[in-house]
C-alpha positions in Angstrom: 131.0 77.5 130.5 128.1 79.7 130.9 125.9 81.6 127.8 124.5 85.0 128.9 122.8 88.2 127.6 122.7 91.8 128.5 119.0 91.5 126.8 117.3 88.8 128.1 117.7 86.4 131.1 117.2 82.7 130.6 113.5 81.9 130.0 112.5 85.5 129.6 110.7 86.9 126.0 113.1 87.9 123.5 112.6 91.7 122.8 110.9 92.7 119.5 114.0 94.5 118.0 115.6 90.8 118.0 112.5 89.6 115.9 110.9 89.7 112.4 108.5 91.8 114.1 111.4 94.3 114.8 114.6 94.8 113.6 116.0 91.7 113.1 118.9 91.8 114.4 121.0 89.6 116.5 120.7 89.8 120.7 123.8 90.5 122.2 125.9 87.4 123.6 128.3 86.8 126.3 130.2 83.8 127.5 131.8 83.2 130.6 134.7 80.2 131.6 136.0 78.6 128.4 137.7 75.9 128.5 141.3 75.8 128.3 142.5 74.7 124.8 139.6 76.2 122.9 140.5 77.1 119.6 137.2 78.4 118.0 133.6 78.5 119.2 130.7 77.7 117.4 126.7 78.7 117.8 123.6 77.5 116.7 120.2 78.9 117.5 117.3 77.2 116.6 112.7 76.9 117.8 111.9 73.0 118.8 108.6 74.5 119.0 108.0 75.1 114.8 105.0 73.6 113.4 107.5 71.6 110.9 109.8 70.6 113.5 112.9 72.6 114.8 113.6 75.7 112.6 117.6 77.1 112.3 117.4 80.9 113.1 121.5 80.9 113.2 124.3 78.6 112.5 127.9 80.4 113.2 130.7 79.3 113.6 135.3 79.2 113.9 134.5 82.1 116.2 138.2 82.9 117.1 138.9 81.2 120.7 139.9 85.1 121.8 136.5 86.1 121.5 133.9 86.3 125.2 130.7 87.4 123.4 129.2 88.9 120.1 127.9 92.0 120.0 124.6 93.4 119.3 124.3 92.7 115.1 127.4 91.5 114.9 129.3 91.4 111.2 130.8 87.5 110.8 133.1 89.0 109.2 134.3 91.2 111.2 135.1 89.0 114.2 136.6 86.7 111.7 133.9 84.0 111.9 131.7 82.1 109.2 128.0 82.4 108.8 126.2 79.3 108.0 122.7 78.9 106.2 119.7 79.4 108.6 116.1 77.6 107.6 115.0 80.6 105.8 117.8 79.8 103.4 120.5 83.0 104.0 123.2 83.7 105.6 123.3 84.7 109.4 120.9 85.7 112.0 117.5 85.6 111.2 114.9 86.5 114.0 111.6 84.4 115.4 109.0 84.9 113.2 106.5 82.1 114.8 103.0 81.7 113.7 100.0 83.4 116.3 99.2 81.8 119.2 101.5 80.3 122.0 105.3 81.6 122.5 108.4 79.5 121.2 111.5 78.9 122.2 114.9 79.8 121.2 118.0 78.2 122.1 121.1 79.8 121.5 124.1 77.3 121.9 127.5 77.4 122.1 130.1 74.9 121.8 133.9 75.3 122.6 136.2 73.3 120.2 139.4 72.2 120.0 140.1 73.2 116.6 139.0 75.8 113.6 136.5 73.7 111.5 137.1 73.4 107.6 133.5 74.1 106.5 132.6 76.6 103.7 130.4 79.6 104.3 127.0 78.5 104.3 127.4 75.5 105.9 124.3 74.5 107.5 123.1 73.0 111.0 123.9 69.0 110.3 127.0 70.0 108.2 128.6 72.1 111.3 127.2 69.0 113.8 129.2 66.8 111.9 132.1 68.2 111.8 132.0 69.5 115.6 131.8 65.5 116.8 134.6 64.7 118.8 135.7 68.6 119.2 133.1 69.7 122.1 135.2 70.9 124.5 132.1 72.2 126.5 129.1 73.8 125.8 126.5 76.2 127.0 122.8 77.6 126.1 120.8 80.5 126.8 116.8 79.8 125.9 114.8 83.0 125.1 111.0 83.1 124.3 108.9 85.2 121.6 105.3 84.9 121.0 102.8 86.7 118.2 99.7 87.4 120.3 
């Protein structure tokens, strides 16, 4: 399986408008050869590189199995998925906001299970980790960076 974005390669800088310096929306996401017998996907994007240790920009997730990609500021709701709790404590996607000095990166990653999780909206990062054990069908990351000068 294989994570991809119409707006930004692997490695590359995130563009602003995906920031807290910018819009603040959500980058587009693509994904390429599931896995037969996926029944939902799941996504989590998160920065190793925050002073307090790894920081949860996005936790999403029972993604119906019919869906390839999310688009641009994409409504949970609308594609029939939940939206966990992120480390800024709300709902959804919440952009890199990193302190001065050198870039961070952001992983985007995104599993393929074999079944719809039964987890409440606002379930956070360890709660969806948990219940995805034993379900990974496959799983795929993009990394993008974003630095404050």
């Amino acid at each position: 399986m294989r994570l991809v974005s119409t707006a930004f390669e692997e490695g590359a800088p995130l563009p602003k408008k995906f920031t807290a310096d910018g819009s603040n929306v959500s980058p587009p996401l693509e994904w390429l050869d599931a896995p037969a017998g996926t029944r939902s996907f799941a996504l989590i994007c998160d920065d190793p590189d925050a002073p307090r240790g790894i920081w949860v920009h996005w936790v999403l997730f029972n993604i119906p199995s019919d869906k390839t990609g999310l688009a641009e500021n994409v409504a949970t709701q609308s594609i029939g998925a939940r939206s966990g709790k992120n480390d800024f404590g709300k709902l959804g996607y919440g952009g890199p906001a990193p302190p001065r000095g050198k870039p961070h990166r952001y992983y985007f990653k995104l599993y393929a299970l074999d079944r719809s999780l039964d987890l409440p909206e606002g379930a956070t990062k360890p709660q969806l980790e948990s219940a995805m054990k034993g379900h990974i069908l496959a799983e795929a990351q993009l990394m993008g960076t974003y630095g404050r000068a």
